[in-house]
LOZA-353525 format. One record per atom (N, C-alpha, C): residue number from 1; residue in one letter; atom name; x, y, z. Coordinates in steps of 0.02 Angstrom, whole numbers, plus 50000, padded with zeros to 5 digits. Layout:
N
KOLNU	num	residuo	atomo	px	py	pz
KOLNU	NUM	A	CA	X	Y	Z
...
This chain:
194
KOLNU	num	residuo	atomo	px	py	pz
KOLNU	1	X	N	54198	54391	52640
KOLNU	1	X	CA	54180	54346	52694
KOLNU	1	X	C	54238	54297	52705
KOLNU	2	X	N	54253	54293	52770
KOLNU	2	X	CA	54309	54252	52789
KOLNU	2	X	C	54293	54177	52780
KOLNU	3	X	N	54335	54130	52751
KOLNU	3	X	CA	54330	54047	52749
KOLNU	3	X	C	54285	54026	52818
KOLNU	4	X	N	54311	54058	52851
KOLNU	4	X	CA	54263	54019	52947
KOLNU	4	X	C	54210	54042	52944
KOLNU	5	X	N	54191	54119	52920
KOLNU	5	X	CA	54123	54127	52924
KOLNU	5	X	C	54091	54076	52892
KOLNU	6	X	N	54116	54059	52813
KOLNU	6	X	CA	54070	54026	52747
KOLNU	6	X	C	54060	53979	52789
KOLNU	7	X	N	54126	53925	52804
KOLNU	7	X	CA	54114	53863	52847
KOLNU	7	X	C	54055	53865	52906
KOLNU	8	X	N	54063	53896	52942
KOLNU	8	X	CA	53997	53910	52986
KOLNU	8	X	C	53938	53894	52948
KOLNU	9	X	N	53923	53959	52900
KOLNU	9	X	CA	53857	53944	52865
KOLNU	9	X	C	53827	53883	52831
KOLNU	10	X	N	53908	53850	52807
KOLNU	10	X	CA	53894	53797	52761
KOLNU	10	X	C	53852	53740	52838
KOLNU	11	X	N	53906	53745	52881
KOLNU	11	X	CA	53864	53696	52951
KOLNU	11	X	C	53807	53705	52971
KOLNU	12	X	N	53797	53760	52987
KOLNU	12	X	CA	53729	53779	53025
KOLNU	12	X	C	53664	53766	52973
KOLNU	13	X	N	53691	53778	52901
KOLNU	13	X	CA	53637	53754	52832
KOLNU	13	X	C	53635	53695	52823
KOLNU	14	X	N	53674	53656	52861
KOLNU	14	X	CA	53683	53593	52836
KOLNU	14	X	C	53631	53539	52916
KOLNU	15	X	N	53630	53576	52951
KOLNU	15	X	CA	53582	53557	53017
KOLNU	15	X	C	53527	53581	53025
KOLNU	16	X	N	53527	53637	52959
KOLNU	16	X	CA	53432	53674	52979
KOLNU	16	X	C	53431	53726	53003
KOLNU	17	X	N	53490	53770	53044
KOLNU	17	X	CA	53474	53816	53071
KOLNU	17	X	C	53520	53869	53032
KOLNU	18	X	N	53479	53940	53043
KOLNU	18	X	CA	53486	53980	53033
KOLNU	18	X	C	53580	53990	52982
KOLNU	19	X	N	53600	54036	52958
KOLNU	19	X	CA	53657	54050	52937
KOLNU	19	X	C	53687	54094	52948
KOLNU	20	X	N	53653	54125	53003
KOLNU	20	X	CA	53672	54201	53035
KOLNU	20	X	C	53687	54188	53149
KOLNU	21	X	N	53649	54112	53147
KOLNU	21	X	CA	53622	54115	53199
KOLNU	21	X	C	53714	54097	53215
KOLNU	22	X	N	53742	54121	53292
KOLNU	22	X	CA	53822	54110	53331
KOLNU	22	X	C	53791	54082	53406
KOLNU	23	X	N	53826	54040	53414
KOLNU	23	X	CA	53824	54042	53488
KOLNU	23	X	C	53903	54088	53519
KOLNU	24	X	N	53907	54075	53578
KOLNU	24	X	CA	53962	54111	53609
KOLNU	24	X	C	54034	54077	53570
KOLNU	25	X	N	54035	54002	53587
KOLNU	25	X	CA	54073	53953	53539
KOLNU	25	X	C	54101	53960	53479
KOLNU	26	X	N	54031	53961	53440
KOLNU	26	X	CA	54048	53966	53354
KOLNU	26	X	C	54086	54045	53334
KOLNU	27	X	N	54054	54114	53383
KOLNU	27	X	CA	54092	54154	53376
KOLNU	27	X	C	54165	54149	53394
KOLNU	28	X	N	54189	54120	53453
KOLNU	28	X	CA	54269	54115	53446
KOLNU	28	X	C	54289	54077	53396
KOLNU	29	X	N	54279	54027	53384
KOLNU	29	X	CA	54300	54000	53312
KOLNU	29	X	C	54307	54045	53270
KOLNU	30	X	N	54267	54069	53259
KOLNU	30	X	CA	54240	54114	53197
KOLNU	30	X	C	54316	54146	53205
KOLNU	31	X	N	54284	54225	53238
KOLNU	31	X	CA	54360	54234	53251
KOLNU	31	X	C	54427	54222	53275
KOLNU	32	X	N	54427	54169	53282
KOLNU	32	X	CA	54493	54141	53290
KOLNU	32	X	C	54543	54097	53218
KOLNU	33	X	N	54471	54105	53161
KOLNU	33	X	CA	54487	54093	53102
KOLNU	33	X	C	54511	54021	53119
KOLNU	34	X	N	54477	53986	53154
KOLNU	34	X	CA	54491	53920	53178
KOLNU	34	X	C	54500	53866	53129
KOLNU	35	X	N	54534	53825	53094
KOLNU	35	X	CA	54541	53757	53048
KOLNU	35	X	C	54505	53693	53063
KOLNU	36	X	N	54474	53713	53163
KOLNU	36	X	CA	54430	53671	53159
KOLNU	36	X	C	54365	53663	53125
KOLNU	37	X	N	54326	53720	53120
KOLNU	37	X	CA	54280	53729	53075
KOLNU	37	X	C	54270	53668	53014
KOLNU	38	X	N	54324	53670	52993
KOLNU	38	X	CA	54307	53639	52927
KOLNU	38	X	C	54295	53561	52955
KOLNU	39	X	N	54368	53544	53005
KOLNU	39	X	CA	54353	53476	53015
KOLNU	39	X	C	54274	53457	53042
KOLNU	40	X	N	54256	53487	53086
KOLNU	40	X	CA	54192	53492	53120
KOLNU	40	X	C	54125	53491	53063
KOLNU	41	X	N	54143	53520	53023
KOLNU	41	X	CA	54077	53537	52957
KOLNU	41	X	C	54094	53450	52932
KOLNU	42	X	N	54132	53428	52923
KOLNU	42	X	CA	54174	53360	52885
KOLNU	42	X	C	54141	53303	52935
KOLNU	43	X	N	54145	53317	53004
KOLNU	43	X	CA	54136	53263	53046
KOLNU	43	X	C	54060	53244	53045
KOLNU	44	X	N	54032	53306	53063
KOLNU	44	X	CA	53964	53291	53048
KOLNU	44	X	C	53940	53277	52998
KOLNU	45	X	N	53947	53290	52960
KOLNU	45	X	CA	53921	53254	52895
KOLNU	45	X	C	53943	53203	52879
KOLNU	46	X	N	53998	53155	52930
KOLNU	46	X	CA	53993	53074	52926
KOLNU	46	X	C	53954	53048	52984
KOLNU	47	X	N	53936	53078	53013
KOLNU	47	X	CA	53881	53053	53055
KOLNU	47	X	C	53828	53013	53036
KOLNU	48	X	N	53817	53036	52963
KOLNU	48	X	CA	53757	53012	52959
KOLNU	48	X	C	53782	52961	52879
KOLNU	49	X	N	53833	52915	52886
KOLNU	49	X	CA	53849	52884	52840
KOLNU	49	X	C	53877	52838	52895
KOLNU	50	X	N	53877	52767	52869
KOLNU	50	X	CA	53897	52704	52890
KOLNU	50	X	C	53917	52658	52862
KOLNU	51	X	N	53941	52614	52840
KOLNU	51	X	CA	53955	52561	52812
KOLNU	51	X	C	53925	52488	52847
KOLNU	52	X	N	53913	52501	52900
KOLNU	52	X	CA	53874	52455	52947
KOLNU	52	X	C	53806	52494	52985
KOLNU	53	X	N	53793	52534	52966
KOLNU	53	X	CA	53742	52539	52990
KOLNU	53	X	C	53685	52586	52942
KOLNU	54	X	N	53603	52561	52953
KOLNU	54	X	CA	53569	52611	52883
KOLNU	54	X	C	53562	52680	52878
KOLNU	55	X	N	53551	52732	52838
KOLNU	55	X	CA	53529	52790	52859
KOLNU	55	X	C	53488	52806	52946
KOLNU	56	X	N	53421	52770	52921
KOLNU	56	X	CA	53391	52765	52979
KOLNU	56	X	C	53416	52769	53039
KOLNU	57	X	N	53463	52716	53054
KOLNU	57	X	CA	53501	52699	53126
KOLNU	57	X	C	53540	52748	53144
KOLNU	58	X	N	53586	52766	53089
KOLNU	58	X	CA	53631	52809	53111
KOLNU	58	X	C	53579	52899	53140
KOLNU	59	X	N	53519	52904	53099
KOLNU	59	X	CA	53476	52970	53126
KOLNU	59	X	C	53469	52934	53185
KOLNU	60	X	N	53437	52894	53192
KOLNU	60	X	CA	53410	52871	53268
KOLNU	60	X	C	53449	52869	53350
KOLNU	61	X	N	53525	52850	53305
KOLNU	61	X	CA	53583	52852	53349
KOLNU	61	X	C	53573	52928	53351
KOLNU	62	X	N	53585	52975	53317
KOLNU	62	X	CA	53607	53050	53321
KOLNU	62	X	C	53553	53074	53340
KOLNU	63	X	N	53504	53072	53347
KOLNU	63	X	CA	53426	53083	53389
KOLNU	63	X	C	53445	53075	53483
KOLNU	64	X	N	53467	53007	53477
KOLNU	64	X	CA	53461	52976	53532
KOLNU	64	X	C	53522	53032	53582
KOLNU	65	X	N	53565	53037	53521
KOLNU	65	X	CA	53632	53065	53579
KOLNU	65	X	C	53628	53137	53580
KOLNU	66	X	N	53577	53176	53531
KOLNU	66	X	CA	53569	53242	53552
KOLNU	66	X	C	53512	53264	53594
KOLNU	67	X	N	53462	53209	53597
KOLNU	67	X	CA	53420	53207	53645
KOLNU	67	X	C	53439	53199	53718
KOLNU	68	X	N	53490	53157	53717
KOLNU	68	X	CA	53540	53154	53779
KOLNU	68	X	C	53592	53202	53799
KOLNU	69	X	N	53602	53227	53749
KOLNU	69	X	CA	53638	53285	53773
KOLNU	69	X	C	53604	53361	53795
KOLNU	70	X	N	53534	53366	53786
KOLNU	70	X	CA	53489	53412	53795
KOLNU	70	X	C	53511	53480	53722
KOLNU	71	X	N	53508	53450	53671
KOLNU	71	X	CA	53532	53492	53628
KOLNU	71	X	C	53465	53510	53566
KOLNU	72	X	N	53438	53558	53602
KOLNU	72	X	CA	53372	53586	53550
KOLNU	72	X	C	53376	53564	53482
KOLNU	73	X	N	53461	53595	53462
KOLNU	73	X	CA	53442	53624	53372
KOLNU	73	X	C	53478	53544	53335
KOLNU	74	X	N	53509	53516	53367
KOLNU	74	X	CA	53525	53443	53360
KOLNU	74	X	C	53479	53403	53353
KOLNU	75	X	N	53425	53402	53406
KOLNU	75	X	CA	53357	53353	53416
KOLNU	75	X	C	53321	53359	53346
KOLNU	76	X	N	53303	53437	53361
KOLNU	76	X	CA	53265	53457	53274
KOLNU	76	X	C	53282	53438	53233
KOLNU	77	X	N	53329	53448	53195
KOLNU	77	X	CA	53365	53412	53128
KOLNU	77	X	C	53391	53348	53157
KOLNU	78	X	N	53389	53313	53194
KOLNU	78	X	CA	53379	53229	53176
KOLNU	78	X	C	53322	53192	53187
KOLNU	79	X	N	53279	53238	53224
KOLNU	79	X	CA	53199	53203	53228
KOLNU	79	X	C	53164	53210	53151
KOLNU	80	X	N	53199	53268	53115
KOLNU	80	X	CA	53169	53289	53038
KOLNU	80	X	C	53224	53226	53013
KOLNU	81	X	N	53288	53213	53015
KOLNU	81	X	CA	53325	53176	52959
KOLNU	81	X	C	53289	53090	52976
KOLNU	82	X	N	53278	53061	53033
KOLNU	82	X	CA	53273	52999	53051
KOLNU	82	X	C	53208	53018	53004
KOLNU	83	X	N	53157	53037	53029
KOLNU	83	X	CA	53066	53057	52996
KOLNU	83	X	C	53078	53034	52903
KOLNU	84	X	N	53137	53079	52875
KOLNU	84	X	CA	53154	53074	52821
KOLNU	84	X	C	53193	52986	52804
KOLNU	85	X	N	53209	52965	52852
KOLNU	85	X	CA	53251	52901	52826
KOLNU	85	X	C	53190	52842	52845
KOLNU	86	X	N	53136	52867	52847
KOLNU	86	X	CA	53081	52813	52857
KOLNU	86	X	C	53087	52806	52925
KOLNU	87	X	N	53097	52812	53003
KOLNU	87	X	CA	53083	52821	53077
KOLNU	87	X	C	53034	52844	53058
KOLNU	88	X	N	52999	52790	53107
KOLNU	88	X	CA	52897	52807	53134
KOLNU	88	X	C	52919	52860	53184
KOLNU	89	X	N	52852	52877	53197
KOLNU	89	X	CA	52845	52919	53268
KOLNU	89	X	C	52875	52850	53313
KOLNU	90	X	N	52843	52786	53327
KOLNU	90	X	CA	52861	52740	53375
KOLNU	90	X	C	52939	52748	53393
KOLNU	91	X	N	52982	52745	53328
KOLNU	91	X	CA	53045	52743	53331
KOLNU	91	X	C	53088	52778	53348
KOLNU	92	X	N	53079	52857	53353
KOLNU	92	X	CA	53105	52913	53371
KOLNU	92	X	C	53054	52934	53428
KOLNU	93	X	N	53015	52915	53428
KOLNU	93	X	CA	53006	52925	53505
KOLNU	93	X	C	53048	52864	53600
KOLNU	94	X	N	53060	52797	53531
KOLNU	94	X	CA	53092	52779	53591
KOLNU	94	X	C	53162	52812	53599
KOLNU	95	X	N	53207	52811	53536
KOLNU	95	X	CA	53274	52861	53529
KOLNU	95	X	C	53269	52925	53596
KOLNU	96	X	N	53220	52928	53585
KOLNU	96	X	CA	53195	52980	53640
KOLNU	96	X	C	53211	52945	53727
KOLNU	97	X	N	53157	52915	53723
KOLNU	97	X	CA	53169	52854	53781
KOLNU	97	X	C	53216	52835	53796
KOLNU	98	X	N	53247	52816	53768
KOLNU	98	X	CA	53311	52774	53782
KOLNU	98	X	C	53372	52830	53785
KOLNU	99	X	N	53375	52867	53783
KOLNU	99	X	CA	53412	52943	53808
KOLNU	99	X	C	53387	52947	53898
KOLNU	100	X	N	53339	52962	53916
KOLNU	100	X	CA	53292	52968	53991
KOLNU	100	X	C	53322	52918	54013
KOLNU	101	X	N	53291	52849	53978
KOLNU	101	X	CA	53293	52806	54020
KOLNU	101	X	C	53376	52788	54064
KOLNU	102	X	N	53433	52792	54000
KOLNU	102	X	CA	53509	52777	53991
KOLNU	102	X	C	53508	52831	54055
KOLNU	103	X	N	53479	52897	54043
KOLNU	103	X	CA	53515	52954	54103
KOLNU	103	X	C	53527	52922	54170
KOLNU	104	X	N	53466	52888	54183
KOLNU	104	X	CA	53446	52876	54258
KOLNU	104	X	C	53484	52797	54266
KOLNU	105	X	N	53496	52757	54196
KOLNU	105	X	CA	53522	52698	54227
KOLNU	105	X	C	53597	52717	54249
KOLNU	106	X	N	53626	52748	54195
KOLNU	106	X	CA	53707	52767	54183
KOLNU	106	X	C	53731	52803	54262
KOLNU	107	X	N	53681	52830	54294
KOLNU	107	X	CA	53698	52883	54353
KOLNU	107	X	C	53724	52807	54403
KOLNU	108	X	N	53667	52787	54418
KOLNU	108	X	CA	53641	52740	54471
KOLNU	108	X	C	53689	52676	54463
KOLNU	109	X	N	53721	52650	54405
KOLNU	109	X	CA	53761	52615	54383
KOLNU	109	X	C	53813	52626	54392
KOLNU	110	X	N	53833	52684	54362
KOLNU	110	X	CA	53899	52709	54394
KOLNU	110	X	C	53914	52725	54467
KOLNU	111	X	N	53850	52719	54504
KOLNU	111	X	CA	53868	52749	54582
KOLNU	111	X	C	53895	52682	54608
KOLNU	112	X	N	53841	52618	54575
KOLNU	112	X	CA	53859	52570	54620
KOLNU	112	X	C	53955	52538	54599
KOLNU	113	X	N	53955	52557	54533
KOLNU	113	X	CA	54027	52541	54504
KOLNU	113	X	C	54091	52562	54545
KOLNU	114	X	N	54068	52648	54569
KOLNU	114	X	CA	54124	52688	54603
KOLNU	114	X	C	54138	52655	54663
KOLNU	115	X	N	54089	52643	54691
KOLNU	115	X	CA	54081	52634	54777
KOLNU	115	X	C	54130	52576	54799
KOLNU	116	X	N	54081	52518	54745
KOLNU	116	X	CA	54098	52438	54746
KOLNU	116	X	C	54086	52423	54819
KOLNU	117	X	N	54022	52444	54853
KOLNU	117	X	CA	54011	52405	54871
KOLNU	117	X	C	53945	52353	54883
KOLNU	118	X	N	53948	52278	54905
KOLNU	118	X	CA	53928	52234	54897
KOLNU	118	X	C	53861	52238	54906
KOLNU	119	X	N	53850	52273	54952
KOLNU	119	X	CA	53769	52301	54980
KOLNU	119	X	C	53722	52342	54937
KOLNU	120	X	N	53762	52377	54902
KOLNU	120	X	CA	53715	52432	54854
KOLNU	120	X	C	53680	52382	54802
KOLNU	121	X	N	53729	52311	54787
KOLNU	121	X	CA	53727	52273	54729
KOLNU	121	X	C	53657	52234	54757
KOLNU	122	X	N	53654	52218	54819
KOLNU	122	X	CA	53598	52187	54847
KOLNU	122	X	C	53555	52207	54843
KOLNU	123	X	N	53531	52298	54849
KOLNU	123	X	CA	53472	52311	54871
KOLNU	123	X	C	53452	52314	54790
KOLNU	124	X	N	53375	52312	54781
KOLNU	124	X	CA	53341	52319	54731
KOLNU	124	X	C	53379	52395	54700
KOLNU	125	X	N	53344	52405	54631
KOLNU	125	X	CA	53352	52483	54565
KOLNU	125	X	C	53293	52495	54582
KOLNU	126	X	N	53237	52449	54588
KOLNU	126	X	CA	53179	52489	54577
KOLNU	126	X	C	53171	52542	54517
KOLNU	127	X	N	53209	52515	54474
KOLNU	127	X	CA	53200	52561	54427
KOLNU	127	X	C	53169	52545	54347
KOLNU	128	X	N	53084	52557	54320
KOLNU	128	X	CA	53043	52520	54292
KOLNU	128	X	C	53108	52534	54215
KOLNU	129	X	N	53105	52458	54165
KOLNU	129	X	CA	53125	52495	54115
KOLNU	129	X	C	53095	52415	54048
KOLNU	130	X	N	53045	52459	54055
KOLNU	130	X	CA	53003	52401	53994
KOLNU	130	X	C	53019	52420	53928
KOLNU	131	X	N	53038	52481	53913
KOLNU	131	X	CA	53049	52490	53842
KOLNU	131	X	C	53111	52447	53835
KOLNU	132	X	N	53149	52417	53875
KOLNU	132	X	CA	53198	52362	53863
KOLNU	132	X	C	53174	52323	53841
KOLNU	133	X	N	53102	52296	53862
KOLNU	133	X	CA	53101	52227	53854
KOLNU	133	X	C	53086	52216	53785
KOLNU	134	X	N	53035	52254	53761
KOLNU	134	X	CA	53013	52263	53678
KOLNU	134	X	C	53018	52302	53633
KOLNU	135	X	N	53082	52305	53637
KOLNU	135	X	CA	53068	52384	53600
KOLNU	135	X	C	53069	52388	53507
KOLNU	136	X	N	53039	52429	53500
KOLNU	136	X	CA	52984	52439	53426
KOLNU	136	X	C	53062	52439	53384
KOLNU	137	X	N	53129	52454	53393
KOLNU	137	X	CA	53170	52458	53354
KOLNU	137	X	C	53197	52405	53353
KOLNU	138	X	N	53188	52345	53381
KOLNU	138	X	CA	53237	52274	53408
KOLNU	138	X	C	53251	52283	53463
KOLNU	139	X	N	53275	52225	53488
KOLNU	139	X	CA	53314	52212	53520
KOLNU	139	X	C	53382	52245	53532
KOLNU	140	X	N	53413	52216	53469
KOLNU	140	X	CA	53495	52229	53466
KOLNU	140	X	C	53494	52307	53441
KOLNU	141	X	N	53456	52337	53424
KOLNU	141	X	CA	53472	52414	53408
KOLNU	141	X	C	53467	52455	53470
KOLNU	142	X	N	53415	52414	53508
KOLNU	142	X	CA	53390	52470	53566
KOLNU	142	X	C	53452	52473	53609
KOLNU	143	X	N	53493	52410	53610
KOLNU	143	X	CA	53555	52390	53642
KOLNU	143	X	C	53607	52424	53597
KOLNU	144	X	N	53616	52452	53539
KOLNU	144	X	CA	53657	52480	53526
KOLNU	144	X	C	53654	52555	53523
KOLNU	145	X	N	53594	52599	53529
KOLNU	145	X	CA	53564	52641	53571
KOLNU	145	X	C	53591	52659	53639
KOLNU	146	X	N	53588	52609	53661
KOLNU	146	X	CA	53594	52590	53762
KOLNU	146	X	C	53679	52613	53774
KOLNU	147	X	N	53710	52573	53711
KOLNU	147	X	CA	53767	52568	53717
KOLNU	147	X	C	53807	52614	53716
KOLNU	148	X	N	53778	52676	53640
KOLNU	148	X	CA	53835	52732	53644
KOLNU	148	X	C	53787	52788	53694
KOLNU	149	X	N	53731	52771	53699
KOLNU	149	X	CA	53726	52855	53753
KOLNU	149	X	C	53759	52818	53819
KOLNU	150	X	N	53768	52763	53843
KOLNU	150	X	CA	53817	52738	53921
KOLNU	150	X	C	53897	52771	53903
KOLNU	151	X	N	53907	52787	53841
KOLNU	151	X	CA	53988	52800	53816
KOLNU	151	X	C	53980	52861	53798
KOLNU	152	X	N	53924	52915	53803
KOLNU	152	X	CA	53942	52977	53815
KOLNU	152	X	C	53925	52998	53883
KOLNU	153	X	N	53892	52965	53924
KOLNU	153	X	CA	53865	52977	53989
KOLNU	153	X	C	53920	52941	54036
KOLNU	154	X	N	53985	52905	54006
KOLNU	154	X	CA	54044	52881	54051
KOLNU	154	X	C	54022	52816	54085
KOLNU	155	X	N	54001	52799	54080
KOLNU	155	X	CA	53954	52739	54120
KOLNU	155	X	C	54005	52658	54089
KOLNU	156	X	N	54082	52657	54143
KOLNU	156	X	CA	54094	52594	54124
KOLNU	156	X	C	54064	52542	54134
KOLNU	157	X	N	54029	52520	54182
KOLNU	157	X	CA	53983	52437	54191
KOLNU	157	X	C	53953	52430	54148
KOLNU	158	X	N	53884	52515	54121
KOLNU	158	X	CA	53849	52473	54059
KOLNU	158	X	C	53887	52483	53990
KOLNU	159	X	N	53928	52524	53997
KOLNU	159	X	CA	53961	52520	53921
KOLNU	159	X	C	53977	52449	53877
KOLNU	160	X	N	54027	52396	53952
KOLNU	160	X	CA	54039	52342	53961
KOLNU	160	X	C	53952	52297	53952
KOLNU	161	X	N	53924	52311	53975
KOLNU	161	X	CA	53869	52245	53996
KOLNU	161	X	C	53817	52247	53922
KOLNU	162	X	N	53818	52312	53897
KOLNU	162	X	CA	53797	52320	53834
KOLNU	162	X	C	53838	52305	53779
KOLNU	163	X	N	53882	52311	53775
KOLNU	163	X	CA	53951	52268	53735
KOLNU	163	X	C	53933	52206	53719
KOLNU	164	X	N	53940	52172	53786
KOLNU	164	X	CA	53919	52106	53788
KOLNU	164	X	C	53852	52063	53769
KOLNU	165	X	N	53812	52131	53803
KOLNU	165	X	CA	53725	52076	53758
KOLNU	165	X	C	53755	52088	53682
KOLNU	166	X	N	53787	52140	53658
KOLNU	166	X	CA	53765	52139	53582
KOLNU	166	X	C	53802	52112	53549
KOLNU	167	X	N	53856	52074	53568
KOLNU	167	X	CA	53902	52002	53548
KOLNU	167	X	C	53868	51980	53544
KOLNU	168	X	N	53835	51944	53615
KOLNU	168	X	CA	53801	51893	53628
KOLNU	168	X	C	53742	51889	53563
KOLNU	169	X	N	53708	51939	53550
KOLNU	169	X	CA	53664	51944	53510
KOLNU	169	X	C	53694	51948	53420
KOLNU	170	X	N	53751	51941	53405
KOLNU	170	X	CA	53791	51931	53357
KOLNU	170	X	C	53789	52001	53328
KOLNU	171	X	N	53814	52053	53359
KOLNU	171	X	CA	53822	52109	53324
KOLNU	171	X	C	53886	52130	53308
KOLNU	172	X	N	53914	52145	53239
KOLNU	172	X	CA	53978	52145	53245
KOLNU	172	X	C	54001	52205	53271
KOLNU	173	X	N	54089	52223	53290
KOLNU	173	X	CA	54112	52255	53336
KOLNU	173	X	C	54122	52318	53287
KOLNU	174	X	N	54104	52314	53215
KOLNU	174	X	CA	54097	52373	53147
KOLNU	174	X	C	54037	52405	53193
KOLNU	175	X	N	53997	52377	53190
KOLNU	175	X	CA	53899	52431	53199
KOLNU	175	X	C	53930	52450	53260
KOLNU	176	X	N	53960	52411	53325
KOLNU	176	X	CA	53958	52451	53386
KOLNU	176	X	C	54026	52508	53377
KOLNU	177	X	N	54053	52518	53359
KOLNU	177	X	CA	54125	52560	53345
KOLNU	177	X	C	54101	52623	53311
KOLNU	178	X	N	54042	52611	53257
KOLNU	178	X	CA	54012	52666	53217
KOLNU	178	X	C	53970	52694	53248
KOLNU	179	X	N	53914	52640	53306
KOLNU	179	X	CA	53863	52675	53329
KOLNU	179	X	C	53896	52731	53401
KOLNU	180	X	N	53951	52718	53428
KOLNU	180	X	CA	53997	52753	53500
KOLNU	180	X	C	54031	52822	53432
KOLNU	181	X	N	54048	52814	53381
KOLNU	181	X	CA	54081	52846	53350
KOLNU	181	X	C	54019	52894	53327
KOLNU	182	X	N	53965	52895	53313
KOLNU	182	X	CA	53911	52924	53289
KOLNU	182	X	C	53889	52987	53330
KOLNU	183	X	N	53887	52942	53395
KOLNU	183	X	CA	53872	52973	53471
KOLNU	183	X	C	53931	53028	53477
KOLNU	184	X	N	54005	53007	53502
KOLNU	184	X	CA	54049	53052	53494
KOLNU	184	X	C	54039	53133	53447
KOLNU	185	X	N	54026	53094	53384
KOLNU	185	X	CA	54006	53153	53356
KOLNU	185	X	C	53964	53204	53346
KOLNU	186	X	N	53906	53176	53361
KOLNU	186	X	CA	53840	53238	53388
KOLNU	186	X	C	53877	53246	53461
KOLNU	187	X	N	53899	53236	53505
KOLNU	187	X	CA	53921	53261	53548
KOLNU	187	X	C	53974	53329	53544
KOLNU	188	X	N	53999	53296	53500
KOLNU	188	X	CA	54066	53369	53477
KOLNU	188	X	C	54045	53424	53451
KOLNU	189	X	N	53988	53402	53420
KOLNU	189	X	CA	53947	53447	53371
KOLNU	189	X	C	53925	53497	53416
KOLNU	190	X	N	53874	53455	53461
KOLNU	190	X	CA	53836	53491	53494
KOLNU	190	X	C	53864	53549	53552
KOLNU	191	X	N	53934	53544	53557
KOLNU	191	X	CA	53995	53606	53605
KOLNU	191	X	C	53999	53646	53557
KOLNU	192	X	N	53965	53658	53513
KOLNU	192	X	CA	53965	53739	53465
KOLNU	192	X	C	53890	53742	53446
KOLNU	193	X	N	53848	53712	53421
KOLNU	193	X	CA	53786	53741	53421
KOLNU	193	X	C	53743	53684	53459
KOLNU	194	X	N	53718	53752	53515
KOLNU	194	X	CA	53672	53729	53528
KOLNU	194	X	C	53607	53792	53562
């Protein structure tokens, strides 16, 4: 067995799925005897380590950003790892939420950003979003949530405006750097299995 295959298996065992299962992706790697493999098996498995942030958060972050990325076998094994780091149903179901909700703000945010203009800023969003107001994880988490799915969804205004509540809210610039860095990485992940 070739090093890329093992590496494969060691990844795909290491997320829950199968050790046989390829997407189109993981097969060119595969054979391409790729060196990314390994980094990729390496990356993800700091995903879920922090120095600023708990087990918990960091599943919840990686919930949140594979839920946002529409990534089946991602969702599964972090709705099982958060479940495992003590996340209620409440809590991973907003991770959930706040993926939906981020889709529709990040679009509509960014339209009015591109345009710039003054009128779009006038008219109402009409757009309901109460799990902001209370949400079962905090405040400042749901905002650091908010923050890295706006930074995989490209969304400069809220990337910025979420930055800023979570200063404002004394969060240091360690949790937000880890929680965009977390995101990044179920993102990368998720361009080979999904």
């Amino acid at each position: 067995m070739s090093e890329s295959t093992e590496t494969i298996k060691e990844l795909l065992q290491s997320v829950g799925v199968d050790k046989d299962y390829r997407t189109d992706s993981l097969t060119l790697l595969e054979k391409g005897e790729s060196r990314y493999l390994r980094d990729l098996k390496l990356n993800l498995n700091s995903t879920l380590t922090s120095e600023h942030l708990s087990a918990k958060e960091c599943a919840l972050l990686a919930l949140s950003t594979a839920v946002n990325n529409n990534n089946k076998p991602l969702t599964q094994y972090f709705t099982k790892y958060a479940e495992e780091q003590g996340a209620t149903a409440a809590e991973t179901g907003e991770a959930v939420g706040c993926a939906s909700l981020l889709a529709s703000n990040n679009i509509f945010y960014r339209f009015r950003h591109f345009t710039q203009k003054e009128k779009y800023t006038q008219i109402p969003a009409r757009i309901r979003m109460q799990l902001m107001m209370k949400p079962v994880t905090g405040k400042e988490f749901f905002e650091l949530m908010s923050l890295a799915i706006s930074a995989v969804n490209g969304c400069e205004m809220c990337v910025n405006a979420h930055e800023d509540s979570l200063i404002k809210l004394g969060t240091t610039e360690e949790r937000i750097f880890d929680a965009v860095r977390i995101a990044s990485l179920v993102t990368a992940t998720g361009k080979v299995i999904y």
